[in-house]
C-alpha positions in Angstrom: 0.0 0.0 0.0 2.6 2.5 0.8 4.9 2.0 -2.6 1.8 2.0 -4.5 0.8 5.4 -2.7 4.3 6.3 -3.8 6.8 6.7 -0.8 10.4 6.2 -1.9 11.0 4.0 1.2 9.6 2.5 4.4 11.9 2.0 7.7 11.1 -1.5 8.7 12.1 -2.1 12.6 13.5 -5.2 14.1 15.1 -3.6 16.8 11.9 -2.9 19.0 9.2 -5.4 17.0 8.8 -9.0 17.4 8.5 -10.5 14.0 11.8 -12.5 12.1 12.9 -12.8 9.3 10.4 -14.5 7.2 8.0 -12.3 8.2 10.5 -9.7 7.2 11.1 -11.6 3.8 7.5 -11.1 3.3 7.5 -7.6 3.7 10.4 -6.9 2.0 9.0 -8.4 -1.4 6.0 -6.3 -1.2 8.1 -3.0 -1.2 10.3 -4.6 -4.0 6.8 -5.2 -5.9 6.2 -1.5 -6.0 9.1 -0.1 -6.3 9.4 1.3 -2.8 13.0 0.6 -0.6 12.7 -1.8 1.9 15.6 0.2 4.9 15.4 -2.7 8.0 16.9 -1.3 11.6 18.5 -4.4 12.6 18.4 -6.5 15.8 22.0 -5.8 17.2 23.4 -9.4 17.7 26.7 -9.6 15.7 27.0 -11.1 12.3 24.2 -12.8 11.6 22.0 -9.7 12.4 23.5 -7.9 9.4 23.9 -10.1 6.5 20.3 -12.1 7.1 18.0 -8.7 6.2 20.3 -8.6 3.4 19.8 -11.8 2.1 15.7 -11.3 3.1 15.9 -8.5 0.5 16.5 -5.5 2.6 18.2 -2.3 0.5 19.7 -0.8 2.9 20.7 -1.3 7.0 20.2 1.0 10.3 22.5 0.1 12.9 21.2 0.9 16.6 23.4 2.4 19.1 26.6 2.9 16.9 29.3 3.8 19.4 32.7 4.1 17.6 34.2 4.2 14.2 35.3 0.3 15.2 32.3 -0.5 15.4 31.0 1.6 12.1 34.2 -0.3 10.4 33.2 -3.7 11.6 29.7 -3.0 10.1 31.0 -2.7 6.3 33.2 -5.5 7.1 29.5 -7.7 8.0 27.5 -5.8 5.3 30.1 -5.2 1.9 31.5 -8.2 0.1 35.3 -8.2 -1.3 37.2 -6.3 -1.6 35.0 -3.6 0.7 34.2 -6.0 3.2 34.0 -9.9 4.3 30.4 -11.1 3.8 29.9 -14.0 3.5 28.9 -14.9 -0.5 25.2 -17.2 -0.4 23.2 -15.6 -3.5 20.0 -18.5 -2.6 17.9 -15.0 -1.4 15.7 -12.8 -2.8 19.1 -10.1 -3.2 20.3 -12.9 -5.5 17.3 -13.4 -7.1 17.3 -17.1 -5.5 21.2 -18.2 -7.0 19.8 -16.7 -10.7 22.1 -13.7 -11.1 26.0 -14.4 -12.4 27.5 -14.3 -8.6 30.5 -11.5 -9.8 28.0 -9.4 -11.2 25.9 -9.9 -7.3 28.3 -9.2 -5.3 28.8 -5.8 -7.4 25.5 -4.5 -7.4 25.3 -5.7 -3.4 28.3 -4.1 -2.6 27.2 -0.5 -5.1 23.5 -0.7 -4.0 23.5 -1.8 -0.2 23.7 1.1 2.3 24.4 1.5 5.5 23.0 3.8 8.1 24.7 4.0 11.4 22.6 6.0 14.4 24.0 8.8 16.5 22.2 8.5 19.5 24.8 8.3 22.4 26.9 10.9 24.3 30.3 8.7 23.6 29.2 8.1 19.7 29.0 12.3 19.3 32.3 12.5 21.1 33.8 10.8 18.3 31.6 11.1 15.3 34.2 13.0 13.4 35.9 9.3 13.1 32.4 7.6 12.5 31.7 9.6 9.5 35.4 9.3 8.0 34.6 5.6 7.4 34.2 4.3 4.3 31.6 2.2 3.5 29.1 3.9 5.9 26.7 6.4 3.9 24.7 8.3 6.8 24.4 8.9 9.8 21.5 9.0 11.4 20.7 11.1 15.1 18.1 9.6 17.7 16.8 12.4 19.7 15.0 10.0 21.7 18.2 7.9 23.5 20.6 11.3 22.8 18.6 13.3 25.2 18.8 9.9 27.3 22.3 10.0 27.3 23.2 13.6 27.9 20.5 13.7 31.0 17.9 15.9 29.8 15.2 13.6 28.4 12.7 14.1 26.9 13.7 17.6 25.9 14.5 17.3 22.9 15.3 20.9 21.6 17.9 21.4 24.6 21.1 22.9 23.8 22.9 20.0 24.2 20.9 17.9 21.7 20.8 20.8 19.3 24.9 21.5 19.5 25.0 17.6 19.1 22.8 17.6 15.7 24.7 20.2 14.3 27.9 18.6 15.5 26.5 15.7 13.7 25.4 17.0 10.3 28.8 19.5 10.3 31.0 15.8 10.1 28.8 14.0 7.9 29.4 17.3 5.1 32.7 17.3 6.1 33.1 13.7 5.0 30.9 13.5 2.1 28.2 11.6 4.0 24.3 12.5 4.4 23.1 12.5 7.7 19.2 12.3 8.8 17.0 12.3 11.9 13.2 11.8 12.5 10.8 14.6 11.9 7.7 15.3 13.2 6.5 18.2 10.8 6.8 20.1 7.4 8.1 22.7 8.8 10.4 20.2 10.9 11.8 18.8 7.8 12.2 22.2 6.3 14.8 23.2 9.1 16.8 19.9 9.3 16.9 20.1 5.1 18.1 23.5 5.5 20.7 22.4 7.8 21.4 19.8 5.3 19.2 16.8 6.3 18.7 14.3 3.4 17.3 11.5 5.2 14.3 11.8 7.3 11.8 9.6 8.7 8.4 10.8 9.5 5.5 8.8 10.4 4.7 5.1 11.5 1.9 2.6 11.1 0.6 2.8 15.1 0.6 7.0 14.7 -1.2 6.7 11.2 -3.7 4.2 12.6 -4.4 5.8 16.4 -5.2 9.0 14.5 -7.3 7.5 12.1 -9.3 5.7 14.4 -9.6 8.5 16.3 -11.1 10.6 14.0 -13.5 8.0 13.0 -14.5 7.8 16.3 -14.9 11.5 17.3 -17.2 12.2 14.0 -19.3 9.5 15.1 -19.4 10.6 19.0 -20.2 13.8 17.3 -23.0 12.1 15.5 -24.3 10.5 18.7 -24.5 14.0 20.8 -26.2 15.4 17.6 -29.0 12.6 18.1 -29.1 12.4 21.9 -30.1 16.3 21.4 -32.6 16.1 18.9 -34.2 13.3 21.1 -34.3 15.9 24.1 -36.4 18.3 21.6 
């Protein structure tokens, strides 16, 4: 429904959902159907947790929590085949279409197409983003607002100094580095001030906000209805 409505991608979360991978397989085909970019924030539970969204068809990877420019390194390592990285060659998934693609020509378009999205959303991983966005393999970075104003002490204020001087801190080293750098926004006019600041991946929306408002408004026209009746029945 959402790539036929035309959205150019859907964030698809394993990290704090409790569905695996062949539900995620599933899901993952349907975006592929319509066009639509199937971006999957991973469980965080070593190797396997990175390449098997991969192989399920995902287009791209966000990686909770990332804490170092180790651990940003060891990512692309998991995620980029040689001679970027180490993953380990299968080609029996839906990113191989199922062993039918000539394997060189795969692990090419894997390794050009696959990105990777690593989330700033720690006091220690702002300390030291400079080093996160310098390495190569990783594409953006990604702030949290949520667990940042967690980690600096002042949650859930979320336009404090601190997590403002940490956003711009953020976006200033992805430019820097040739990187794009996002965050979650929860307005037009949102968007419209982390683009000007040079925001090129945001997120906006989810399924639970888009139904609890929906059903909402259903059910306030129709309390709306049921006042207008109970009146006319007093007259």
């Amino acid at each position: 429904m959402l790539g036929m409505i035309g959205f150019d991608a859907v964030w698809i979360d394993m990290e704090h959902k409790d569905f695996g991978y062949d539900t995620l397989a599933q899901m993952t085909l349907a975006c592929r159907a319509t066009g639509m970019d199937p971006v999957v924030r991973i469980v965080k539970d070593g190797y396997t947790s990175v390449i098997r969204p991969l192989e399920a068809g995902a287009a791209g990877l966000i990686i909770p929590h990332c804490m170092s420019p180790e651990e940003a390194a060891k990512i692309v390592r998991w995620a980029k085949f040689a001679p970027e990285g180490l993953r380990g060659v299968d080609g029996a998934g839906v990113d191989g279409n199922y062993i039918m693609m000539d394997l060189p020509q795969y692990v090419k378009d894997a390794n050009r197409e696959t990105f990777l999205v690593v989330q700033i959303e720690d006091r220690e991983a702002v300390e030291c983003v400079e080093e996160i966005a310098a390495v190569k393999g990783i594409d953006v970075l990604f702030v949290g607002p949520a667990d940042l104003s967690q980690s600096y002490g002042v949650f859930p204020n979320f336009d404090h100094p601190l997590i403002l001087t940490a956003i711009d801190k953020v976006a200033e080293a992805a430019t820097r580095h040739g990187k794009w750098w996002g965050i979650p926004v929860g307005s037009v006019d949102h968007a419209r001030e982390m683009i000007g600041k040079g925001a090129r991946f945001l997120a906006h929306g989810a399924e639970v906000i888009v139904l609890t408002e929906g059903f909402r408004a259903i059910k306030d026209r129709f309390d709306a209805l049921r006042k207008d009746l109970a009146k006319g029945g007093e007259s």
